[in-house]
C-alpha positions as CSV (number, residue, x, y, z in Angstrom):
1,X,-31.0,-11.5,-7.0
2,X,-28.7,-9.2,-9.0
3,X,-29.2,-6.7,-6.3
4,X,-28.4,-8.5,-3.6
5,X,-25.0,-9.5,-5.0
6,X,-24.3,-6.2,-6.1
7,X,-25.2,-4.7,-2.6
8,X,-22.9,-7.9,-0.9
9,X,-19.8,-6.9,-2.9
10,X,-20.0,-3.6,-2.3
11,X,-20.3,-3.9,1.3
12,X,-17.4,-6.0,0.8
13,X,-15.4,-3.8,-0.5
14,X,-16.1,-1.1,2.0
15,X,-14.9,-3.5,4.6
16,X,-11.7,-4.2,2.7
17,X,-11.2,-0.9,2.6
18,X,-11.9,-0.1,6.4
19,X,-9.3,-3.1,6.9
20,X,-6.8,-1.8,4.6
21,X,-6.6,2.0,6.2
22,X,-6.9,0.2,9.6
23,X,-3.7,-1.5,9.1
24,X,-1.9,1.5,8.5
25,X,-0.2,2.2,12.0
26,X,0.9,5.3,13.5
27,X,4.5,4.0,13.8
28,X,4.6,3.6,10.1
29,X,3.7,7.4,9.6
30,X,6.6,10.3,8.9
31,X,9.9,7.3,9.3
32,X,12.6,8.4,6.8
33,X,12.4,6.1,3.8
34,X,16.2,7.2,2.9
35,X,18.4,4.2,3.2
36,X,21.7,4.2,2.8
37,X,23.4,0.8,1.8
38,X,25.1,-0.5,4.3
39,X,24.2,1.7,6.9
40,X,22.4,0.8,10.0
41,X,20.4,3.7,11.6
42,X,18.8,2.2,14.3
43,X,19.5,1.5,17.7
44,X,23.1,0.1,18.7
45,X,22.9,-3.7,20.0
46,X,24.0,-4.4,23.6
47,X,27.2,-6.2,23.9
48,X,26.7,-10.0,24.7
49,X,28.1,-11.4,27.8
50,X,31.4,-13.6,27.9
51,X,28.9,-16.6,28.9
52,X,26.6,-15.9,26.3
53,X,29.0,-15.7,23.4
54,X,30.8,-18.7,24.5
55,X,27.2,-20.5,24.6
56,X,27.3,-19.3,21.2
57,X,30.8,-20.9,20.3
58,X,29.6,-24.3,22.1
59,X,26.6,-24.1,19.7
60,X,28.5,-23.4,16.2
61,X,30.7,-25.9,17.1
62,X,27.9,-28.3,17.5
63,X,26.9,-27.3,14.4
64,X,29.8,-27.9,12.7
65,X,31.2,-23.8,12.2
């Protein structure tokens, strides 16, 4: 009996393991970690359209902003 449960937790930890590297994804690999406070590296947003932002207004307004 002792065995068996010994044998069942260490397969389960093997699969854990297997899950764990597995969720380590290719886009996480080699980013820059340096962040600057602040600072936004990424990608600049798209402008919003004169309908949208007033859709936007209408909204806050709403809400009480």
């Amino acid at each position: 009996m002792a065995m068996q449960t010994t044998r069942i937790l260490k397969t389960a930890g093997v699969i854990a393991l297997l899950v764990g590297l597995g969720a380590c994804r290719e886009l996480e690999e080699n980013r820059p970690i340096k962040l600057d406070k602040g600072n936004y590296d990424g990608p600049a947003d798209q402008a919003l359209s004169e309908e949208t932002q007033r859709e936007l207004r209408a909204r806050g307004t709403l809400q009480g902003f």
